[in-house]
N, C-alpha and C positions, 0 to 999 in steps of 0.2 A: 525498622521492623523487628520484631522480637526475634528469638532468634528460633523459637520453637513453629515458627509458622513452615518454617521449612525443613525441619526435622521430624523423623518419624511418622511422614503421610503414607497413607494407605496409597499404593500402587495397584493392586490386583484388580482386572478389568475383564471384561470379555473376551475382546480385542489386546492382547499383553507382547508389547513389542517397547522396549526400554535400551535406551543410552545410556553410555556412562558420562559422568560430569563431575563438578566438585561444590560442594556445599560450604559456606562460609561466612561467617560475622564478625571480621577482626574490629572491634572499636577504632577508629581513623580520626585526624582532625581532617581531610578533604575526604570524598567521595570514596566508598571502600563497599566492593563486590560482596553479593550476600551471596548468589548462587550463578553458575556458570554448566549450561548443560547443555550437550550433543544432542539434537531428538533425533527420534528413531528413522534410520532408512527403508523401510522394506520395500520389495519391488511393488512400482504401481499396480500390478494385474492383482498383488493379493490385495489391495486394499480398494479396489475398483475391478472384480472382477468379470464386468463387462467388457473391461477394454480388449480387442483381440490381441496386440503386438505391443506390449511395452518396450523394442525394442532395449533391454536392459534398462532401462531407467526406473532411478528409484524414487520412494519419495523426497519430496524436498518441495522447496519455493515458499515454503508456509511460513516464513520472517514478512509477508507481504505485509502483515497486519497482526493488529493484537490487542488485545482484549481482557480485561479480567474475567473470567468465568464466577468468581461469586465465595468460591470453596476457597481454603488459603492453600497458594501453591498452585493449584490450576489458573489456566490460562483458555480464550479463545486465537486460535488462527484461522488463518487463510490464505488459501494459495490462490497465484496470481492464475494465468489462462492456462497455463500448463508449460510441459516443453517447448519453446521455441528457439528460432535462429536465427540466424541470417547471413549463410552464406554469400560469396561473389559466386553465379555461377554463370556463364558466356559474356561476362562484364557487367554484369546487373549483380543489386546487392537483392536478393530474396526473403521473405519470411517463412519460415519452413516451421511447420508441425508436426514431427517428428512421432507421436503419439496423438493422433484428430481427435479420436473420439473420448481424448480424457476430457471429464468434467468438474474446473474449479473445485473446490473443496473448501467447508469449514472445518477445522478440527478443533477438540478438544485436551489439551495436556495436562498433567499433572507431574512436578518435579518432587521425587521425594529423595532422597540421601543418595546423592550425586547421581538421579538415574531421571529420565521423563518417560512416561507412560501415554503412547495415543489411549485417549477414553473412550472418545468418542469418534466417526467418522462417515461425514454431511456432505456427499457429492449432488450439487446444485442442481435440480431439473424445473423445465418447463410444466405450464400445469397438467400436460401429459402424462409427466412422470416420466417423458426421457431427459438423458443430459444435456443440460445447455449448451456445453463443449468450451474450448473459450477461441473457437476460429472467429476470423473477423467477420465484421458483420455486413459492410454496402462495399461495392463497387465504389472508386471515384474519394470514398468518404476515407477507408480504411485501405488496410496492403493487400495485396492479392497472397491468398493462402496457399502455401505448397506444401508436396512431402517431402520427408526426410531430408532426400537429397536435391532440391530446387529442382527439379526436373517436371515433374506433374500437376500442375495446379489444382488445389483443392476447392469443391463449394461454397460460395460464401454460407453461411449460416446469422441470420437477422437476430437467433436466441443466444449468438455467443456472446459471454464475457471475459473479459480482462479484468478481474475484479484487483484490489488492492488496498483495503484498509477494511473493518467492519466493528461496531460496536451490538451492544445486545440491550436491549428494552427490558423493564422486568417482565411484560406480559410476554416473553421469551421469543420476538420474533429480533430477528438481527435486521441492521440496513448498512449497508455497504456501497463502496464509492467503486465507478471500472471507469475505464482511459478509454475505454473506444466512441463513448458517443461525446462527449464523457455524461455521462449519467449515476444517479442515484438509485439504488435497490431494494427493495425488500422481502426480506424472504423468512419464509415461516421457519418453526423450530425444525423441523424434518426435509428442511431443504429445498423445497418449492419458492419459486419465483412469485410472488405475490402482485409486484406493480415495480416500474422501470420508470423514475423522469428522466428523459431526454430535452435537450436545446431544442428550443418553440424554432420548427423550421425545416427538423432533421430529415423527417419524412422516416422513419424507421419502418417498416412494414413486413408482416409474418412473420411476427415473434410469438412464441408458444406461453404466452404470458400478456397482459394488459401495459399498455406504453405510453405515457402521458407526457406533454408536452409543457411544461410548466418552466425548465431552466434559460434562462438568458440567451439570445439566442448566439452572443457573441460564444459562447462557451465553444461551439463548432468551430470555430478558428484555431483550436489546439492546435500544438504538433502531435504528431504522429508519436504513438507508444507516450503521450506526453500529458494525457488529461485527470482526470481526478487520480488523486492519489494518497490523501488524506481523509481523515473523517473522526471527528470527534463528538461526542454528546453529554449536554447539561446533566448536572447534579439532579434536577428537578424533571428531566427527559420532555423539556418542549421541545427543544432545538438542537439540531444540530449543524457541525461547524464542516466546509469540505475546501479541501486546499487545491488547486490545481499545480500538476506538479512544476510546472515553468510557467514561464511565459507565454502568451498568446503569438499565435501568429498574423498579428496584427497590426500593420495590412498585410507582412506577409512573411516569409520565413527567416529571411536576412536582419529582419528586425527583430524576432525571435530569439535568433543565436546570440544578439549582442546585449538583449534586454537585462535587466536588475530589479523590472517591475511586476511580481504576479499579482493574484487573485484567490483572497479566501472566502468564502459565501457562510452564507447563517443563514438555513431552512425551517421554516415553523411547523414542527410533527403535526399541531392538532390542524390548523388550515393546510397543507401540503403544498406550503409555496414558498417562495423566496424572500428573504423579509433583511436582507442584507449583501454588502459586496465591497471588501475593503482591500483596499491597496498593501500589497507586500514586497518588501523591497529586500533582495536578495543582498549576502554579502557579497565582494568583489574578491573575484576567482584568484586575482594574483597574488593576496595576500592568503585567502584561506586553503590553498593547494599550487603551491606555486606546480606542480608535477603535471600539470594540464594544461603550462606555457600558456596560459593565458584567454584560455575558452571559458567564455564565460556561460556558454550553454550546457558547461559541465555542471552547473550546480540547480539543487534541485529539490525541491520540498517531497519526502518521502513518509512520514507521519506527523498527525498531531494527538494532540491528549488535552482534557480538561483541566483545566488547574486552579479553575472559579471562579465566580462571576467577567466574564468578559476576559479572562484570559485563557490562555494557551500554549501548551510545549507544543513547540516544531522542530522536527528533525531536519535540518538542513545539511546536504552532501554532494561532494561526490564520488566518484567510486573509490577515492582512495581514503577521503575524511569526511564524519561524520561531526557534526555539534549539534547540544542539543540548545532551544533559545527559549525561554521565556517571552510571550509577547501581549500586550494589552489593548483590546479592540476597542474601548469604552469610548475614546477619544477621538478613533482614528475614523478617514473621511467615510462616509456610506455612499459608495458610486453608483449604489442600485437604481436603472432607469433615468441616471445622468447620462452628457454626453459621451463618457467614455464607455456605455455599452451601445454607440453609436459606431458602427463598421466606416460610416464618411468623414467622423472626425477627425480632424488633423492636427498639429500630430496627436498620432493615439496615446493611450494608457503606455503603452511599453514602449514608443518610442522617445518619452520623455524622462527624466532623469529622479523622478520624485520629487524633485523642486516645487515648494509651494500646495505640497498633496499633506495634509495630516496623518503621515505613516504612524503605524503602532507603536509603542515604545515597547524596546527589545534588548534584551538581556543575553549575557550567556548565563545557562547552565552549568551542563556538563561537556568535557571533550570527551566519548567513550572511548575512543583510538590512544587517545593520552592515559587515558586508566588502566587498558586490556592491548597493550599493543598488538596481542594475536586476534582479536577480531577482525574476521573477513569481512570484505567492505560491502558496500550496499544494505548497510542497515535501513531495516525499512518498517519495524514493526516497533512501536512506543507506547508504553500504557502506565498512568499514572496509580503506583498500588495502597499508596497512604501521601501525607502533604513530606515524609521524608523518602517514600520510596518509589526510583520508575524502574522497568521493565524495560527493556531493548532484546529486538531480533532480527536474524541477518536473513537474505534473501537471497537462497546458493544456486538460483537458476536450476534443480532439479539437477543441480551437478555437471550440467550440459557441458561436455565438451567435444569431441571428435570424435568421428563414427565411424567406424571399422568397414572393410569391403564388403563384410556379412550382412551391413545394416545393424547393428549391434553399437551401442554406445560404450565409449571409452572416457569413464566416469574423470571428474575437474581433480576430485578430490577435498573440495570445497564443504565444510559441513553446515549445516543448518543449528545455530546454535539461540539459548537463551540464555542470556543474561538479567539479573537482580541485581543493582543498586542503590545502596542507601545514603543518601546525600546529607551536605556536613551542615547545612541549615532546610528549614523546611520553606518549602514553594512558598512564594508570596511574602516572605522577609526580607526588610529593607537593610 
């Protein structure tokens, strides 16, 4: 990438809340950092001033996802549901919502001379025009919602999301992938919920928005916090690509934790239906993080990105390392409405080994962690900026850590950061 794309951009915005960071294009023969930037914290209530109690929490979570915005230097984000937890409270592990009535967010960035700039800022509503929220949404389906302190259970909400990846169309409306149903999104330029596919089965009901039943219906077998997580789209905007972030729980969770086998889908924008479903076969955890003794449920597709016709970067992790892979669908098997989206098949999709399945052919990339060894982990946002340059950013949980007797959060220290990379051959070079 030239070197002027990220020199001397206009920052001055409405909205003017700026990080510092470091700007850079050293010539390298391997992979070499164009830009590295802190975005901005400010407390949630100024940038959602609907919310009544931010309890000190600021922003952050906005590595979920990423996006080119269009402009050179700007970027889109998205933050995941918001604060959450999970305390042990009377022996039980809880999910607590610390902040309920925050609503997801898209954001807009812009890095100019070691600083980012929020431009814009899109807190998600139903077609009411109130917030989504990103509380879970069924009984039975998702975790029971608490506050702050696991003590009080919260309403389910049927319009909540967990969003976590989002691309943008040029007719400007975005579609985004969330973990709770797991489902697909769409939401217009100004924020509104447009249309939800959920797994044909779900039964979702009393959502502030239209819900269509159109995904596979094994997709409801996710784990828990464990469903779509990626999302990508064509050069030409028919289709787009969505990754779940593990394993299915299929037949059930034990098979889950031990699997190596996911599921990435190909959805057709102009029919709104599923037009693919190919097997992905995880690296094995003891070589790629020995520091996780050997859980292989630590690992876990957190983004992908286009990189043309039929291929794809995925970000594969766990929380302590991140690679990025190259991988090629052209060849690989189409399990769509085969036995493996059969719940009676035996053995399933995940509890077989890939043996005899036509996985994608897959490549390394990049290791970011081996480039920047200070990148904090859970990188979860990837976007390809030219065939020499990607985009990564990290996911600081809104900073979450421990909460004072006040009710008052007692920040990670964890920042939200971007990263530019310009790699030493361009995508798709043999």
């Amino acid at each position: 990438m030239p070197r002027h794309v990220f020199a001397g951009l206009a920052v001055a915005a409405a909205l003017t809340l700026t990080a510092t960071g470091t700007v850079a294009a050293t010539p390298a023969r391997g992979p070499a950092v164009v830009a590295d930037v802190t975005l901005p914290a400010a407390a949630l209530k100024r940038l959602q001033p609907s919310i009544a109690d931010d309890r000190g929490v600021r922003f952050g979570g906005a590595g979920s996802g990423l996006f080119p915005a269009g402009r050179a230097g700007e970027f889109w984000l998205v933050t995941d549901r918001g604060p959450n937890g999970q305390p042990t409270v009377d022996g039980e592990k809880r999910r607590t919502f610390p902040v309920p009535d925050f609503a997801p967010a898209i954001v807009r960035v812009a890095l100019g001379r070691g600083t980012a700039t929020i431009k814009q800022y899109i807190p998600i509503t139903g077609a009411s025009g109130r917030p989504v929220t990103g509380l879970s949404n069924q009984a039975g389906h998702d975790e029971t919602p608490y506050t702050w302190d696991g003590r009080t259970a919260l309403p389910y909400n049927p319009s909540g999301l967990d969003v976590e990846d989002l691309v943008r169309t040029r007719d400007g409306d975005f579609w985004l992938v969330d973990e709770y149903g797991p489902s697909l999104v769409r939401v217009s330029r100004d924020g509104r919920v447009l249309e939800r596919h959920v797994p044909v089965g779900l039964g979702l009901t009393g959502a502030d928005y239209p819900v269509k039943e159109t995904l596979p219906a094994i997709l409801a077998s996710r784990q828990q916090n464990r469903g779509f997580e990626g999302l990508a789209i064509s050069a030409d905007q028919r289709t787009l690509y969505l990754a779940v972030q593990s394993p299915l729980a299929n037949p059930d969770k034990k098979t889950a934790k031990k699997s190596r086998i996911g599921r990435i889908l190909t959805f057709d924008l102009h029919r709104r239906k599923v037009t693919g479903e190919y097997p992905y076969q995880f690296e094995d955890v003891t070589t790629f993080d020995p520091k996780v003794n050997g859980d292989q449920s630590e690992m876990k597709i957190s983004g992908l990105a286009y990189a043309g016709p039929g291929r794809l970067l995925v970000d594969e992790r766990t929380d302590n390392v991140a690679r990025v892979y190259s991988i090629d669908l052209t060849r690989a098997a189409n399990l769509l409405g085969g036995p493996y989206d059969d719940p009676k098949t035996s053995p399933s999709l995940e509890e077989g080994t890939g043996a005899g399945l036509r996985l994608p052919a897959k490549s390394l990339v990049l290791e970011p962690n081996a480039l920047v060894p200070s990148l904090p982990g859970k990188i979860e946002g990837l976007a390809v900026l030219d065939p020499h340059t990607i985009a990564l950013a990290n996911d600081n949980d809104f900073g979450l850590g421990d909460f004072g007797s006040d009710g008052r959060l007692v920040d990670s220290g964890v920042p939200n950061r971007l990263v530019v990379v310009r790699l030493p051959r361009p995508l798709g070079a043999r």
